[in-house]
Each structure stands twice: as C-alpha cells, then as structure tokens.
C-alpha positions in Angstrom: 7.3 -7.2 -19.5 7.9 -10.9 -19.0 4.1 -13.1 -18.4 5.6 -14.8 -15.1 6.8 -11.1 -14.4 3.7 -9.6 -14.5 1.8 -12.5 -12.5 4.2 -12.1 -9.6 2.8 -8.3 -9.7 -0.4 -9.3 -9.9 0.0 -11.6 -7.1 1.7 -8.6 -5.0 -0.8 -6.3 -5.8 -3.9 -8.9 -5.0 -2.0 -9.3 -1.2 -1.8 -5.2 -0.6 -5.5 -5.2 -1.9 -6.5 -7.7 0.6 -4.9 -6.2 3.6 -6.1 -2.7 2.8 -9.5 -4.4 2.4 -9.0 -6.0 5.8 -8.6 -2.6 7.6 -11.4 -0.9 6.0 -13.4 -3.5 7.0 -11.9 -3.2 10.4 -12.7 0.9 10.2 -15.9 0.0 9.4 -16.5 -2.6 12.4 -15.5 0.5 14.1 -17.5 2.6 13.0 -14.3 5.2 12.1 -15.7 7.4 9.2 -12.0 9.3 8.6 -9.9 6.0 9.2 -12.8 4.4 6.2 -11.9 7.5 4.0 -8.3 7.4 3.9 -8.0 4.0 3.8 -10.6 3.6 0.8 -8.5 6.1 -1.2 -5.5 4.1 -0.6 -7.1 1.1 -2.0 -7.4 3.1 -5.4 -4.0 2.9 -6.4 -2.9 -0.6 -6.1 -6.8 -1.4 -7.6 -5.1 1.1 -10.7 -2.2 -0.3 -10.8 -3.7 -4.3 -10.7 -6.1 -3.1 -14.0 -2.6 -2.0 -15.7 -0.8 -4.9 -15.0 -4.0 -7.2 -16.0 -4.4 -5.8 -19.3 -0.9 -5.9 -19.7 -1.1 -9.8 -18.9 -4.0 -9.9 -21.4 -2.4 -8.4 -24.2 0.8 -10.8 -24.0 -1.2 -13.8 -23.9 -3.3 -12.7 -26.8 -0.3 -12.1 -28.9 1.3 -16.0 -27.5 -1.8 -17.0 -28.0 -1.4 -15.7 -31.9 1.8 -16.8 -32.7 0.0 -20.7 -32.7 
C-alpha cells in the first residue's frame, strides 16, 4: 500500500479513535457502566486496525529507508 495511502488511514483511524474516546469519557462522566462497555469494545477495532496500518507504515519506510 502507497506511504501517503497508509498515513491518510492512519489519520482516519486516529479521528474515529478520538471520538469513541470522547463518548466513553462522556459514559463515564455519566456514570453509564453498559453505554462504557459497548463503547470500550468498539474502540478495539479501529485501535487493531491503527497497529496494522502502523506497522504497515513501518515496514515501507524501513525498506525506502534501505534502498539509500
């Protein structure tokens, strides 16, 4: 996958994190133990999905960086 590519879906990925981060800490202010469940389990895929797409990114700039 293309480096500018891959930082665009890191970028994505770091705004869904932050709004789902944003309404747990709401549930939390709230004190709403199911609403701080669900939306802590949602978090896990886009947190999954931004470890992919950073080693991903990693591992192409290692091998630009290796081609020097």
């Amino acid at each position: 996958m293309d480096i500018l590519v891959l930082a665009k879906r890191i970028g994505n990925l770091f705004i869904e994190v932050e709004e789902l981060t944003n309404q747990l800490a709401e549930a939390v202010d709230r004190q709403d133990e199911v609403s701080i469940n669900l939306v802590t389990a949602m978090r896990a895929e886009p947190i999954r999905k931004l470890a992919e797409a950073d080693g991903a990114l990693r591992e192409q700039l290692a091998e630009l960086g290796k081609g020097e």
